[in-house]
Backbone as CSV, one residue per row, in Angstrom:
resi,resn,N_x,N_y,N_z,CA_x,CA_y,CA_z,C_x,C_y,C_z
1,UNK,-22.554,3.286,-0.715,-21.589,4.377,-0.890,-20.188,3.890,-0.534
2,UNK,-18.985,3.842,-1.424,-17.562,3.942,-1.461,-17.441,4.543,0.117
3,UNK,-16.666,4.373,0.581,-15.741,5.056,1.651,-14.164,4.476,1.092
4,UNK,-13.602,5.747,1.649,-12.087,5.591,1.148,-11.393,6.652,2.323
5,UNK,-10.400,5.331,3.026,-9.551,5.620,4.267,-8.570,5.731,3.703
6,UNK,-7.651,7.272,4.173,-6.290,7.254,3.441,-5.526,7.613,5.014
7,UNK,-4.990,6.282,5.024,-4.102,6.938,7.294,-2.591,8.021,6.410
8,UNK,-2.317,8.688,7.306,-1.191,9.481,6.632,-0.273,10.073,7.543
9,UNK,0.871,10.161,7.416,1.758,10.064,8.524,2.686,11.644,7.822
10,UNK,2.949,12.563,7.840,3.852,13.874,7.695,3.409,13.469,5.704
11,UNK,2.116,13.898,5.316,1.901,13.836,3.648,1.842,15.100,3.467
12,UNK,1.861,15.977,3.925,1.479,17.087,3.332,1.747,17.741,2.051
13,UNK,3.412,17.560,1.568,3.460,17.202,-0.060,2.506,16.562,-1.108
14,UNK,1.891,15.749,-0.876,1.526,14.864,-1.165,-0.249,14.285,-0.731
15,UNK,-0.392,14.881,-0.162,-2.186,14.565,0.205,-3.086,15.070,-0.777
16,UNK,-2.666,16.676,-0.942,-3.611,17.263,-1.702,-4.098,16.509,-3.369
17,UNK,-3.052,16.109,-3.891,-3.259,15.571,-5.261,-3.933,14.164,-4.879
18,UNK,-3.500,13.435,-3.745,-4.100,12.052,-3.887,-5.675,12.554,-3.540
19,UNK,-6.026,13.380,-2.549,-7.245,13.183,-2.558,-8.082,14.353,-3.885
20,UNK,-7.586,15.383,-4.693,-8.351,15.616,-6.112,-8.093,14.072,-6.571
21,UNK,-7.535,13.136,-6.546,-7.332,11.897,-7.524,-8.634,11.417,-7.117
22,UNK,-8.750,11.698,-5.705,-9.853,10.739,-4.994,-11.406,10.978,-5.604
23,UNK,-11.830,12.285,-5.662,-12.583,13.252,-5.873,-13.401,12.941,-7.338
24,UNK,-12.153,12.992,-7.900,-12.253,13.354,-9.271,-13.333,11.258,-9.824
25,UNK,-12.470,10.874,-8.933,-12.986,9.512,-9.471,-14.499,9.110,-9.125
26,UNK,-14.890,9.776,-8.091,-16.625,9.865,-8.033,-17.219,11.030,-7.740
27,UNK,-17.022,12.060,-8.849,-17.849,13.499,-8.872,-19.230,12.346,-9.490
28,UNK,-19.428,11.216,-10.247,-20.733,11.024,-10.309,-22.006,10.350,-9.540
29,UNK,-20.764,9.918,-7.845,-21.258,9.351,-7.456,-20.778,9.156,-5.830
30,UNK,-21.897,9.749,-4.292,-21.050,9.602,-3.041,-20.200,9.167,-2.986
31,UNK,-19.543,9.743,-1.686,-18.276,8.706,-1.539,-17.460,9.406,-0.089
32,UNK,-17.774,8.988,1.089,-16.837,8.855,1.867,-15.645,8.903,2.014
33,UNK,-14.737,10.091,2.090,-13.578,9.817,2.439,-12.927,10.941,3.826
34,UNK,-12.004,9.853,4.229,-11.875,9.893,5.528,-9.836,9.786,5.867
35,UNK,-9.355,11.149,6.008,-8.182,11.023,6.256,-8.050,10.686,7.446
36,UNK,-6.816,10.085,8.246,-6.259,10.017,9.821,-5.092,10.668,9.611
37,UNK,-5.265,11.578,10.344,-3.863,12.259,10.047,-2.873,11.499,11.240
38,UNK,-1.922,10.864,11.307,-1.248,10.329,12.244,0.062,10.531,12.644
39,UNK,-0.249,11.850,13.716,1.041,12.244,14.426,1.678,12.611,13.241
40,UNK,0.644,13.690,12.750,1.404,14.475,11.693,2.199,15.712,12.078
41,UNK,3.047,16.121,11.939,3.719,17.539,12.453,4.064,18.537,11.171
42,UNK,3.590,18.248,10.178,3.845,18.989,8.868,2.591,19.545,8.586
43,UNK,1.589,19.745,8.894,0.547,20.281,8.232,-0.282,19.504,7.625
44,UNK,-0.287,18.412,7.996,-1.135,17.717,6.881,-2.398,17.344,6.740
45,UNK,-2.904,17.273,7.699,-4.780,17.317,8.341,-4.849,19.052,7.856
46,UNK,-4.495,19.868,7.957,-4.910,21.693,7.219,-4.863,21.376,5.727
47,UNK,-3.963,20.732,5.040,-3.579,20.605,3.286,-5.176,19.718,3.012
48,UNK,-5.309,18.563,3.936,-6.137,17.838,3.653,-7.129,18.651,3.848
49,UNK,-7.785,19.520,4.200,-8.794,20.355,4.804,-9.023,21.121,3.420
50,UNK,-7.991,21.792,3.275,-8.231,22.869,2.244,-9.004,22.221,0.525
51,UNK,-8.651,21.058,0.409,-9.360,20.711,-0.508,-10.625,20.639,-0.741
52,UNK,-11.487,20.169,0.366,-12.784,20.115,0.229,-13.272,19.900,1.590
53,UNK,-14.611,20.621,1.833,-15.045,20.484,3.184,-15.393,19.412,3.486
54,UNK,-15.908,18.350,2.371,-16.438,17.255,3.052,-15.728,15.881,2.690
55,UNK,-14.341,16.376,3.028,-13.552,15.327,3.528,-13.415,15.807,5.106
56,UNK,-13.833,13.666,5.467,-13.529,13.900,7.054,-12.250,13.875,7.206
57,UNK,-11.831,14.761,8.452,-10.122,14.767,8.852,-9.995,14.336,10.262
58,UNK,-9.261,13.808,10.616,-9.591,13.474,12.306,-7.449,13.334,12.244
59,UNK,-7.497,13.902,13.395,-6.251,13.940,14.137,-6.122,13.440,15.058
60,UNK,-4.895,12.382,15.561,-4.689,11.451,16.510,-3.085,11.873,16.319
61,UNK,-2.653,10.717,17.768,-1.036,10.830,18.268,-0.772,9.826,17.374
62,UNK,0.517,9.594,17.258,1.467,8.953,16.667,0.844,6.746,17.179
63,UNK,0.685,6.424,16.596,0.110,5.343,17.149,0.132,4.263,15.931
64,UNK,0.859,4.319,14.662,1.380,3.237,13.784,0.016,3.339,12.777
65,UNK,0.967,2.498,11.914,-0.330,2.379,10.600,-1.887,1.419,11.053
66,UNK,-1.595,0.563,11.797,-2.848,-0.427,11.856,-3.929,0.441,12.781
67,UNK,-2.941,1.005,13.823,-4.030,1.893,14.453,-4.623,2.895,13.736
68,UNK,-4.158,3.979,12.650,-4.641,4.504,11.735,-5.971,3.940,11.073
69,UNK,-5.961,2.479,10.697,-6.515,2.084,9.642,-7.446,1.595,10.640
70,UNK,-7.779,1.252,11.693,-8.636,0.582,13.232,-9.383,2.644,13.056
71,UNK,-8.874,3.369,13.125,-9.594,4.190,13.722,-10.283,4.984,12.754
72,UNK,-9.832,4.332,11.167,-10.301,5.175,10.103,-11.820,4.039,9.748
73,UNK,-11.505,3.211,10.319,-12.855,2.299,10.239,-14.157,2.092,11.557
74,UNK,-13.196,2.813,12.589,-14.468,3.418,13.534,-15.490,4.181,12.671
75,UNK,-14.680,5.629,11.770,-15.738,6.302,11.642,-16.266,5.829,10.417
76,UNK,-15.458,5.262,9.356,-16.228,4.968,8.481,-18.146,4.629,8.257
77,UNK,-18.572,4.435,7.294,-19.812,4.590,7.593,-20.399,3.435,6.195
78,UNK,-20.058,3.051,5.357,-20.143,2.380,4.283,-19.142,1.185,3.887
79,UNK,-19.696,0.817,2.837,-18.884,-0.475,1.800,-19.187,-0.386,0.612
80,UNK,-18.083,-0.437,-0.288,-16.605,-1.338,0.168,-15.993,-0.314,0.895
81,UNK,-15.098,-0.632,1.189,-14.260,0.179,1.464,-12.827,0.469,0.684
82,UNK,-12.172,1.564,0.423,-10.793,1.609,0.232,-9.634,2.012,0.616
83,UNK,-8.472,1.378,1.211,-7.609,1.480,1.777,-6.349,2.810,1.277
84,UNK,-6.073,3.810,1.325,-5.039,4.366,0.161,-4.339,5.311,0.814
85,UNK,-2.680,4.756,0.313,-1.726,5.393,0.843,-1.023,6.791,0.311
86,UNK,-0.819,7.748,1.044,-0.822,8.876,0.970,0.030,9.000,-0.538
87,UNK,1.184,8.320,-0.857,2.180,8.758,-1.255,2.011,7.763,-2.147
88,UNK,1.239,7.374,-2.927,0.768,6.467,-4.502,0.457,7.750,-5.513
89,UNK,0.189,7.701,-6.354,-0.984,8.062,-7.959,-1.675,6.446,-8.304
90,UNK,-3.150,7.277,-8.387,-3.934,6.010,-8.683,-4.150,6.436,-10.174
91,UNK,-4.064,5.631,-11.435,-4.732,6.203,-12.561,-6.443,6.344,-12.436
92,UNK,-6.488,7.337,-13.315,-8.439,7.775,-13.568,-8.910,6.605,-13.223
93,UNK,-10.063,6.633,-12.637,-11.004,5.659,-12.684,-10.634,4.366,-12.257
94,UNK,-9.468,4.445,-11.253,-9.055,3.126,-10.389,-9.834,2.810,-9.141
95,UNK,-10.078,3.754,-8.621,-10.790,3.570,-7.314,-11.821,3.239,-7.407
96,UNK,-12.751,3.389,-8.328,-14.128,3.478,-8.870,-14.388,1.830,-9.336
97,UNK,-13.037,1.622,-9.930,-13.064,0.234,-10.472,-12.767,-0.676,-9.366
98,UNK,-12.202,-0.568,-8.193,-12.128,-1.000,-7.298,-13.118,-1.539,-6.794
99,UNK,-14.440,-0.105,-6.673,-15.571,-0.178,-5.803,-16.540,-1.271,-6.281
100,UNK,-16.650,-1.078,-7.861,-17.585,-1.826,-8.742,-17.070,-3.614,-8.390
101,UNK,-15.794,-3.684,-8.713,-15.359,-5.384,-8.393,-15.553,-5.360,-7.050
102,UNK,-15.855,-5.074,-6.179,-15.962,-5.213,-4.697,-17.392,-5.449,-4.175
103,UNK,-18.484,-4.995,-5.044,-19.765,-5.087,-5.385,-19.960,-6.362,-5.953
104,UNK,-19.128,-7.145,-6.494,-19.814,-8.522,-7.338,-19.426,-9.334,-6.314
105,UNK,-20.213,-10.573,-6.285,-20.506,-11.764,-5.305,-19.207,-12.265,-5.558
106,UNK,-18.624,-12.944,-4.444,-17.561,-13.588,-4.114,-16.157,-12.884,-4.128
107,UNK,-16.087,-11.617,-4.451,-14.901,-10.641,-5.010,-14.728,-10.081,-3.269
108,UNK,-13.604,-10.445,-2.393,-13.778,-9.699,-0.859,-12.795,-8.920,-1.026
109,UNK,-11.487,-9.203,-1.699,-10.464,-7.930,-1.691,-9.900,-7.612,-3.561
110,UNK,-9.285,-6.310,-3.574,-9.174,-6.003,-4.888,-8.028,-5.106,-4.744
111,UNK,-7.140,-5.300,-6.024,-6.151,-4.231,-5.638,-5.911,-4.032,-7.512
112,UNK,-4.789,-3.150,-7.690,-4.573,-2.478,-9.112,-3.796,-2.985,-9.355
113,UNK,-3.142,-2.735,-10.754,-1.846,-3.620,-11.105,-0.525,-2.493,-10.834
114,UNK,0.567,-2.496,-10.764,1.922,-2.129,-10.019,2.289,-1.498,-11.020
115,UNK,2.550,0.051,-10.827,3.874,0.284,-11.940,4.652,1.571,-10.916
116,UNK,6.344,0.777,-11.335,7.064,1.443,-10.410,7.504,2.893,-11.425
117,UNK,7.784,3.901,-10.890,8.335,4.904,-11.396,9.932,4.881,-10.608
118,UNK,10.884,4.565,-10.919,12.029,4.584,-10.909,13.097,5.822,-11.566
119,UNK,12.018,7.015,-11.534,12.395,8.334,-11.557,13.650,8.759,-10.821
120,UNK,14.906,8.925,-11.329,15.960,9.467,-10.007,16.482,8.672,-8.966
121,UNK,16.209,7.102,-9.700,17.149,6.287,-8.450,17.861,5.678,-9.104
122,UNK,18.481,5.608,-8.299,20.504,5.097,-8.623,20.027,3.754,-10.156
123,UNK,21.563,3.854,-10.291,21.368,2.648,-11.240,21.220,0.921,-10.757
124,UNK,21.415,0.586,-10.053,21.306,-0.797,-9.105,20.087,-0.711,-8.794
125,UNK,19.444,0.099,-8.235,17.621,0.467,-7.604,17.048,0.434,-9.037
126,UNK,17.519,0.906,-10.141,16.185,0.787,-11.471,16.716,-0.530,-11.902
127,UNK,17.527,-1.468,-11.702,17.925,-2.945,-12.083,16.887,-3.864,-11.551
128,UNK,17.096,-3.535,-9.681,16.012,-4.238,-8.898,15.009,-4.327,-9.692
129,UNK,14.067,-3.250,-9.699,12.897,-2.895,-9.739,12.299,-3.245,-10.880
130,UNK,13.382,-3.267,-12.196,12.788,-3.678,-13.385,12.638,-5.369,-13.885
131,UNK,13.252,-6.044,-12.532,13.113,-7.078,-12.391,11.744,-7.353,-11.520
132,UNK,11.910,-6.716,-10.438,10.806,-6.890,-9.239,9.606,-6.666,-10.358
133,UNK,9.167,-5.852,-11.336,7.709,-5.492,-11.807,7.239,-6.868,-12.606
134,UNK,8.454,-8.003,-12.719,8.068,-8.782,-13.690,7.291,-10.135,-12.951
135,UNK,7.563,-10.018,-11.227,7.216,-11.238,-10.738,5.788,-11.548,-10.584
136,UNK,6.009,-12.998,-10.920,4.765,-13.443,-11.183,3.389,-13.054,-9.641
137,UNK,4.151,-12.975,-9.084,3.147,-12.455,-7.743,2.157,-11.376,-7.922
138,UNK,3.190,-10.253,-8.712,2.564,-9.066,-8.666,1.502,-9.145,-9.338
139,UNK,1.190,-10.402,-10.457,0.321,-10.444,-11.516,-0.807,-11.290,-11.608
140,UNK,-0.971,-12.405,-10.121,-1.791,-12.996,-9.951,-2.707,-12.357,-9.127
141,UNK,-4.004,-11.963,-9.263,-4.747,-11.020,-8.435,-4.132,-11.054,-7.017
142,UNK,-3.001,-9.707,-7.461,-2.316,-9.320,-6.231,-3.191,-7.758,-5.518
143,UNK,-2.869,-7.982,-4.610,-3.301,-7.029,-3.909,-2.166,-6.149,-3.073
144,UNK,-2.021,-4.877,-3.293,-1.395,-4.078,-1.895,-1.088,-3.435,-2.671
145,UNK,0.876,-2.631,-2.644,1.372,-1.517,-2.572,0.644,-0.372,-2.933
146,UNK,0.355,0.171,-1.704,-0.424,1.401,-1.240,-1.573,1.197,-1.865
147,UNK,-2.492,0.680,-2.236,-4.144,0.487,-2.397,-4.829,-0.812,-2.560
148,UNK,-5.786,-0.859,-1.193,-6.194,-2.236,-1.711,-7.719,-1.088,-1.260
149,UNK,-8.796,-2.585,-1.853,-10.299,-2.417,-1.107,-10.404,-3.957,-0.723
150,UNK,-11.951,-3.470,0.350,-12.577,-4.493,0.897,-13.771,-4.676,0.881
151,UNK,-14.548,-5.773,0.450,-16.066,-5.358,0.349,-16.639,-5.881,1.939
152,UNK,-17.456,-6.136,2.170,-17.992,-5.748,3.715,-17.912,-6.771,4.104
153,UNK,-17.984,-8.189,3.207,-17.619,-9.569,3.777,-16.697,-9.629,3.831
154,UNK,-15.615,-9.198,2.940,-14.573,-9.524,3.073,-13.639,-8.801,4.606
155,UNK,-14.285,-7.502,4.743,-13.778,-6.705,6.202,-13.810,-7.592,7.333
156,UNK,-15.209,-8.076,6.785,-15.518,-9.029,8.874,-14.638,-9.635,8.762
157,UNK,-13.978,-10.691,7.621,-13.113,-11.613,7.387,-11.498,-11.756,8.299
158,UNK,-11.207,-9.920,8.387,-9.819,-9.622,8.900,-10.368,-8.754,9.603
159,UNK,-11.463,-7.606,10.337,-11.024,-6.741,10.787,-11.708,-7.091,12.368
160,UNK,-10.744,-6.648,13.224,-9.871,-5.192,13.240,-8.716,-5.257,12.588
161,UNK,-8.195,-4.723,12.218,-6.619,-4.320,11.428,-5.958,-4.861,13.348
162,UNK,-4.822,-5.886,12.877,-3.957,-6.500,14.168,-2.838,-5.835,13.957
163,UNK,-1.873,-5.599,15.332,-1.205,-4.965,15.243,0.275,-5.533,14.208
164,UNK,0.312,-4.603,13.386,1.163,-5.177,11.790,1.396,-3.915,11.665
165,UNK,2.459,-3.707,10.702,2.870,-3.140,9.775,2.319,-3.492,8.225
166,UNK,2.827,-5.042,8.003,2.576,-4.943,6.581,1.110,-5.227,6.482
167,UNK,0.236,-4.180,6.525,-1.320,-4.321,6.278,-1.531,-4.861,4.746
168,UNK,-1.205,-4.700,3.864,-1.338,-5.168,2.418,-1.141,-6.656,2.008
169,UNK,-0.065,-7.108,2.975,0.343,-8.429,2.414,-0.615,-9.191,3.618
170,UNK,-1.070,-8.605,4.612,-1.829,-9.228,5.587,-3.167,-9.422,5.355
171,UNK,-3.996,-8.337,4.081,-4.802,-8.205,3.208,-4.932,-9.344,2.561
172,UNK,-3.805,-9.185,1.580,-3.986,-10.666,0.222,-3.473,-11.902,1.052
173,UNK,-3.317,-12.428,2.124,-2.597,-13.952,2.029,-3.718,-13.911,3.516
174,UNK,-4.715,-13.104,3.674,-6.168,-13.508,3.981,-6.970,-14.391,2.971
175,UNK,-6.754,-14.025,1.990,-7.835,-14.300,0.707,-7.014,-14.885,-0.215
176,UNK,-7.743,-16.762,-0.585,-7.557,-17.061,-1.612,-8.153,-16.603,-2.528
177,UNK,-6.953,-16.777,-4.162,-7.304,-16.137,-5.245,-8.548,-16.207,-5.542
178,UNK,-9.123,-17.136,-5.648,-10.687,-16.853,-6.550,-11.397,-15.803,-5.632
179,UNK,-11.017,-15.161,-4.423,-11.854,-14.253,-3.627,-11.326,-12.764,-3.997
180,UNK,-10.079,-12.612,-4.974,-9.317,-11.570,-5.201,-9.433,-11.206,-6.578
181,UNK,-9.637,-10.223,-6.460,-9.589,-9.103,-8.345,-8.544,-8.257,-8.549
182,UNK,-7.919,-8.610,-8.963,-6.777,-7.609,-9.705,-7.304,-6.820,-10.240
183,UNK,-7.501,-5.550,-11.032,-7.995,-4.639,-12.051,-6.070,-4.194,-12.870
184,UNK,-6.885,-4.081,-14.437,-5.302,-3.601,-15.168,-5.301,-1.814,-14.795
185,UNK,-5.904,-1.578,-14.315,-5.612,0.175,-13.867,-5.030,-0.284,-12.996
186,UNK,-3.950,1.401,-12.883,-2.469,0.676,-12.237,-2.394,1.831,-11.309
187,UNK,-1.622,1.608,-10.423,-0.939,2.241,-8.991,0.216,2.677,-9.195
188,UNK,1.066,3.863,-9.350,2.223,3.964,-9.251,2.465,4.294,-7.910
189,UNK,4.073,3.573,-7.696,4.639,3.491,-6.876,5.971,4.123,-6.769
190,UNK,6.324,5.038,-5.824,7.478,5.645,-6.317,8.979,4.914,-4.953
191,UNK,9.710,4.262,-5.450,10.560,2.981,-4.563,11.874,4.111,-3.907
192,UNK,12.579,3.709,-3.413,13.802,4.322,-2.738,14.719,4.968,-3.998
193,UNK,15.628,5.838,-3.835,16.476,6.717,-4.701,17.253,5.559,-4.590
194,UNK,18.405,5.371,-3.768,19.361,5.154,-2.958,19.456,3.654,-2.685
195,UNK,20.555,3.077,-3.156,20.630,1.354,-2.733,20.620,1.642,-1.155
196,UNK,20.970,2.103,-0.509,21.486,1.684,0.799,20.133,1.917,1.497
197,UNK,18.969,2.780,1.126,17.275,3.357,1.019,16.399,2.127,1.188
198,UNK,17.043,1.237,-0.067,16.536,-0.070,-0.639,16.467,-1.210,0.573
199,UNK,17.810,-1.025,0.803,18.235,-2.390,1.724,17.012,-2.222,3.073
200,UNK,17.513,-0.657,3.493,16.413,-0.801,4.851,15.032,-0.987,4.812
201,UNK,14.231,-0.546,3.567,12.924,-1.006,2.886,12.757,-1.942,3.322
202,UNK,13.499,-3.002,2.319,13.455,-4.440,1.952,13.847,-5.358,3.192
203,UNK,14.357,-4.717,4.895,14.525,-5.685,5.798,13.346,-5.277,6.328
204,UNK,12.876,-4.026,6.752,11.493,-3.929,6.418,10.563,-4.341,6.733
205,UNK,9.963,-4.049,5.104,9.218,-5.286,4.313,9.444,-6.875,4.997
206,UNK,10.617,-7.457,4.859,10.895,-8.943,5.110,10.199,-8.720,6.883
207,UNK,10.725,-8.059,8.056,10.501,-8.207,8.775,8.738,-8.439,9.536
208,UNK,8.513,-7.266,8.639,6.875,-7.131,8.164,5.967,-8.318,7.695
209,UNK,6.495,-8.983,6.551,6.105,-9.737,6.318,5.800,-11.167,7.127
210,UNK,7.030,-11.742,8.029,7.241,-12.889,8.900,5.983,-12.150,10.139
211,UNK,6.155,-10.823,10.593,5.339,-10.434,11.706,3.666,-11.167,10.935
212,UNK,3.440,-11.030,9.795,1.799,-11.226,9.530,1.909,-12.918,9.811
213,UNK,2.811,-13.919,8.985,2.850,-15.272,8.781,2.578,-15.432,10.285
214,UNK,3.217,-15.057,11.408,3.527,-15.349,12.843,2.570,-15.192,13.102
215,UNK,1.109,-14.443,12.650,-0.005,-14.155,12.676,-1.914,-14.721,12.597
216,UNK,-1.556,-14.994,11.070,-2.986,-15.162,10.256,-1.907,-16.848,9.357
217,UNK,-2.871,-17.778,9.049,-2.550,-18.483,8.516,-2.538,-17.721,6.948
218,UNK,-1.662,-18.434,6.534,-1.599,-17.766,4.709,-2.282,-18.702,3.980
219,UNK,-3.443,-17.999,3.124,-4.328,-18.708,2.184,-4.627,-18.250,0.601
220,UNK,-3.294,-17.683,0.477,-2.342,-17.362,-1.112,-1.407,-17.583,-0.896
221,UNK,-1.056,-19.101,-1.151,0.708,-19.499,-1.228,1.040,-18.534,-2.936
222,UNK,2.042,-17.983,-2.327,2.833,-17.132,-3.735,2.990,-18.660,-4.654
223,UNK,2.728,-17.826,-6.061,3.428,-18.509,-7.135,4.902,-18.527,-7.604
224,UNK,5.308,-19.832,-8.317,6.587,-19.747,-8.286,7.207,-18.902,-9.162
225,UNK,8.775,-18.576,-9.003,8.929,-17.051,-9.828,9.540,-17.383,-10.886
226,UNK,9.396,-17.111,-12.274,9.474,-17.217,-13.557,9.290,-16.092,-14.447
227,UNK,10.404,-16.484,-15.644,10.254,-15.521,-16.429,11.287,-14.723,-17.395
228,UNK,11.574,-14.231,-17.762,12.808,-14.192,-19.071,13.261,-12.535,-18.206
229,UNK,14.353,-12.496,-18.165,14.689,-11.325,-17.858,16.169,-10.675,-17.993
230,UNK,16.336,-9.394,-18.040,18.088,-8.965,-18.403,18.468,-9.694,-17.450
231,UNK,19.616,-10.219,-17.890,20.650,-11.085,-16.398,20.714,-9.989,-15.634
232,UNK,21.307,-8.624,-15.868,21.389,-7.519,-14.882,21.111,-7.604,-13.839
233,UNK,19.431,-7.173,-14.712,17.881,-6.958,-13.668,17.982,-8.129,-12.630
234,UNK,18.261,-9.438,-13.148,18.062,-10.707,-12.652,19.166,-10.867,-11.140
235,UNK,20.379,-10.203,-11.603,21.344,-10.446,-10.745,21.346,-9.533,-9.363
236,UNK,20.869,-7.995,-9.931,20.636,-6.969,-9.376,18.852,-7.470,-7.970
237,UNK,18.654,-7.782,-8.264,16.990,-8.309,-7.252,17.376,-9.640,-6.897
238,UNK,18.242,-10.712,-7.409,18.478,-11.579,-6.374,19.782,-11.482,-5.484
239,UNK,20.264,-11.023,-5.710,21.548,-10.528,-4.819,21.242,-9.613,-3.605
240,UNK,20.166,-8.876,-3.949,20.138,-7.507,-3.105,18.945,-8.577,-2.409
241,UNK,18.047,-9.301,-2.258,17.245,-10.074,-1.989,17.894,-11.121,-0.696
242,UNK,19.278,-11.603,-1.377,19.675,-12.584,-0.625,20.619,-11.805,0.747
243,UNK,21.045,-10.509,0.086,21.473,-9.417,1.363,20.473,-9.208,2.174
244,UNK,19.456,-9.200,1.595,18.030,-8.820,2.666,18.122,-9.502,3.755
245,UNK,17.540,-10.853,2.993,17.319,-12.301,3.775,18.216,-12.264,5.159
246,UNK,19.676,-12.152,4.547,21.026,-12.051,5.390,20.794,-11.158,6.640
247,UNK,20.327,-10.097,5.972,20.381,-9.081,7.516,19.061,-9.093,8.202
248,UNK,18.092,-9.398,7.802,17.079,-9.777,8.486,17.250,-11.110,9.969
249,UNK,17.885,-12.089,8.920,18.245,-13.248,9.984,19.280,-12.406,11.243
250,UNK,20.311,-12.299,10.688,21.378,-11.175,11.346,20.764,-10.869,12.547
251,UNK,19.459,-9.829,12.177,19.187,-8.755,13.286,17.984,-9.802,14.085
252,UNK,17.692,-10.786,13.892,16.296,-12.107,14.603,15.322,-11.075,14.764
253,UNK,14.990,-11.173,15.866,13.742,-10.125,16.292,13.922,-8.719,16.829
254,UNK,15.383,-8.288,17.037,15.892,-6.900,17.218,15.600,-6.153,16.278
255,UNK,15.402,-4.888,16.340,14.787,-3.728,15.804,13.540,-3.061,15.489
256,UNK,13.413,-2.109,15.047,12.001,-1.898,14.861,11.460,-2.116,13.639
257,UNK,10.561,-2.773,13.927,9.364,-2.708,12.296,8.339,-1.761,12.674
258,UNK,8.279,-0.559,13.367,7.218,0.378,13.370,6.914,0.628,12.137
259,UNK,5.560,1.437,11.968,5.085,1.724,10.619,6.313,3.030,10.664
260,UNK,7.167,3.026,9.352,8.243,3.807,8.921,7.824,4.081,7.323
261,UNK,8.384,4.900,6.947,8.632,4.826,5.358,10.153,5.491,5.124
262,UNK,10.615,5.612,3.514,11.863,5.942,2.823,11.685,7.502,2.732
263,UNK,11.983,8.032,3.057,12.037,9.469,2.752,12.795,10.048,1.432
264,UNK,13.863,9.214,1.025,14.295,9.666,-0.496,13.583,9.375,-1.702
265,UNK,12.043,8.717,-1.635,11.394,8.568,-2.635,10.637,9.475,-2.485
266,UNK,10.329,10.896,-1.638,9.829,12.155,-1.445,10.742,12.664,-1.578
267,UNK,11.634,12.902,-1.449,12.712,14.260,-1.552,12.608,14.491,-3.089
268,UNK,12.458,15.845,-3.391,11.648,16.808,-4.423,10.217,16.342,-4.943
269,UNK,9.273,15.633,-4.669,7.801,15.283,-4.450,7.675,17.100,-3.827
270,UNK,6.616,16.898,-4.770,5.783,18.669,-4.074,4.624,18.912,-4.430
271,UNK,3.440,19.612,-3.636,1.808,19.110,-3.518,1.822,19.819,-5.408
């Protein structure tokens, strides 16, 4: 039986549809799923409730994403497992496809393919982004933004979830490629409105990222980046990239990388 952990931090916009998404993808077949509501203050363990009784809900204090995902795998009860973030759309029959590649021998992690919705953000943010969807990373059985799975070998492999932020990229650069499945059912992702949204993302992310390397040895060196693209797009994601870099170094190990998210890629999102 599937189990599917969704940790969730103030979703309440936003829970109810991901988990009918959830639902809908194995009315033919069990399936475990298990919200953490984490140091939610919006309602969001009640929204999650109202959908169906037999989603588990468990409420905890404020205690970051890894602890979420540590305590959503206490109760868990099955494999594979799937990881899924409150504030994605999975297309039909993604999760399902997840479960099935997670079931075949040698397959330990699996994730969907990326599509950004760049709905309502500035013009510089849909430049990035229409560059960012083209990198070759995203397309080599990549794994993360907001959904991965794990099949049960592959769990012992990394778990407990260590204390991180970027759980996804700490996911895939566990696992060399031949241990990883991409599926072409796709994940939308909805990115920052707002360049200035972007920047704090993306130091982030960067900061996030060095916390896992400082971590777990990496055993998916990224591929190199290639590829034909508007100069725009091109100029717009390496510029804003090399600002990243910049303020990341800038700030060394000052600030927080708590589990955070963008709040202007919710502002008008509604259940």
């Amino acid at each position: 039986m599937t189990t599917v952990i969704i940790p969730a931090h103030d979703e309440a916009a936003t829970i109810r549809e991901v988990l009918h998404r959830v639902l809908d993808d194995f009315t033919d077949e069990p399936c475990n799923v298990l919200v953490v509501a984490n140091g939610c203050t919006d309602g969001t363990a009640d929204a999650a409730r109202e959908v169906s009784a037999d989603i588990e809900v468990v409420e905890m204090e404020a205690v970051g994403k890894s602890g979420a995902l540590r305590r959503g795998d206490e109760l868990a009860r099955s494999f594979p497992r799937i990881y899924l973030d409150a504030d994605v759309e999975v297309e039909p029959g993604a999760l399902r496809g997840l479960a099935t590649a997670l079931r075949k021998d040698g397959i330990h992690a699996a994730g969907l393919t990326v599509r950004v919705d760049t709905t309502g953000c500035s013009w510089l943010v849909g430049r990035y982004f229409r560059y960012w969807e083209r990198r070759r990373v995203l397309h080599d059985a990549y794994v993360g933004s907001g959904v991965y799975g794990l099949s049960e070998q592959g769990h012992a492999a990394i778990a407990p979830f260590p204390e991180i932020v970027a759980d996804d990229h700490y996911v895939r650069t566990s696992f060399p490629r031949d241990n990883r499945r991409q599926l072409c059912k796709t994940v939308t992702v909805f990115p920052p409105r707002n360049y200035k949204s972007l920047i704090r993302r993306g130091v982030r992310i960067q900061k996030g990222n060095r916390q896992v390397s400082s971590t777990v040895a990496d055993r998916a060196p990224r591929p190199t980046e290639w590829g034909l693209a508007h100069p725009l797009d091109a100029l717009a994601f390496f510029a804003t990239s090399l600002l990243i870099r910049f303020l990341v170094r800038l700030s060394g190990t000052k600030g927080d990388i708590a589990w955070s998210r963008d709040e202007s890629s919710r502002r008008g999102r509604t259940a």
